[in-house]
N, C-alpha and C positions, 0 to 999 in steps of 0.2 A: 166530778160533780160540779156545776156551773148554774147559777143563778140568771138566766135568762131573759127574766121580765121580773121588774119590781116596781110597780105603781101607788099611788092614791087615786080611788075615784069614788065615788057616789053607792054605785051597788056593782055587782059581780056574783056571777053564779057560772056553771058550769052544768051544761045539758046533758041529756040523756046519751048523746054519743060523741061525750067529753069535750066539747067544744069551751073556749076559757071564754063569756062573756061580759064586756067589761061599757061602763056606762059614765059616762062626765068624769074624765081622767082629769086632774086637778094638781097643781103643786102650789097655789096659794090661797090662803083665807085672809080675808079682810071684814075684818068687826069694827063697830064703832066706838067702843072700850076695852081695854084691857082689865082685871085679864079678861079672857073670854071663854066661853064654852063652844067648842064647835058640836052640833048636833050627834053627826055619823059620820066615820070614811071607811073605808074598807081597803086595806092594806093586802096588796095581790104580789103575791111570789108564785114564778113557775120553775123549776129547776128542770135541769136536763142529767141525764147521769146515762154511763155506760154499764155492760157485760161486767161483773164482779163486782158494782156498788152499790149491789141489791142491798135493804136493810133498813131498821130505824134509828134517824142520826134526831140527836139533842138539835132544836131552835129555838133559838133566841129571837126577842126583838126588843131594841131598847130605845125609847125616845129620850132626846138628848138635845141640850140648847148649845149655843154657841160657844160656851164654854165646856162643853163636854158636861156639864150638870145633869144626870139623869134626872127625871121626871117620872119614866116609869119603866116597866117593862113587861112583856109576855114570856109565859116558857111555854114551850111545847116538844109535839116530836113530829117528824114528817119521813112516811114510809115510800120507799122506793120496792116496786115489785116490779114483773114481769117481763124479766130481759131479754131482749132477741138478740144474738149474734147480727151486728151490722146497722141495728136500729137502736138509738138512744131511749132510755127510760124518760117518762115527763110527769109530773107532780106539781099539781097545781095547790097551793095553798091560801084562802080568804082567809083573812081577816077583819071579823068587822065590828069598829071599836065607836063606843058611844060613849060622848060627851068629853070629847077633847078638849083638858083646861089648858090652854093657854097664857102662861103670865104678863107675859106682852110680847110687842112687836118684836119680828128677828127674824134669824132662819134658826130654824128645827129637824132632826136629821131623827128617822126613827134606821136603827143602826140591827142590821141585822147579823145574826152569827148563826153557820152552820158548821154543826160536830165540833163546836167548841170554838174556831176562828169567821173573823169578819169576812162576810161572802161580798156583802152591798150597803149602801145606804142611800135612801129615798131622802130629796129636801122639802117640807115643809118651809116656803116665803110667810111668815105674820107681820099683816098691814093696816093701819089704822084708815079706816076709811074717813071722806072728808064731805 
């Protein structure tokens, strides 16, 4: 099981014949104050898995500053079905999170974990605009 794509952007959806739609890919915000509120982003994991990793595995997602200080996190689950001998399983997961507090400038890593260990982590750049 392998973490394939892990983005921030704008919006993301996923069509009728599973297509991963993904719109203003992003890894900086810049506010004119600290802290700040970011409106919206939408936090996009696609995983890929094999033949016998059918199932539903614990997620995590934890945002984290430069010190490793949590700020917050998500739990959830993300199910793997339909295996074919020869063809990888794919799982797309949105997440989309409103009003990202900000304490101030830095990098910000939302740290993701699957089935209990660290798969990825996405960088959030916060910059003081001038």
């Amino acid at each position: 099981m392998e973490i394939t794509l892990a983005v921030c952007c704008d919006a993301a959806n996923v069509s009728r014949e599973g297509k991963l739609n993904l719109l203003g890919i992003f890894n900086s915000i810049h506010a004119a104050e600290f802290p700040c509120t970011h409106p919206h982003l939408a936090l996009v994991l696609r995983v890929e898995a094999r033949l016998g990793e059918e199932g539903t595995y614990p997620l995590e997602i934890r945002l984290v500053d430069e010190d490793g200080q949590q700020l917050f996190h998500i739990n959830g689950q993300l199910s793997l079905q339909g295996a074919e001998p020869g063809r990888p399983m794919t799982a797309q997961t949105i997440m989309d999170i409103n009003n990202l507090q900000l304490p101030r400038p830095g990098t910000f890593a939302f740290e993701v974990f699957l089935d209990g260990r660290r798969a990825r982590s996405v960088d959030i750049h916060a910059f003081r605009s001038s």
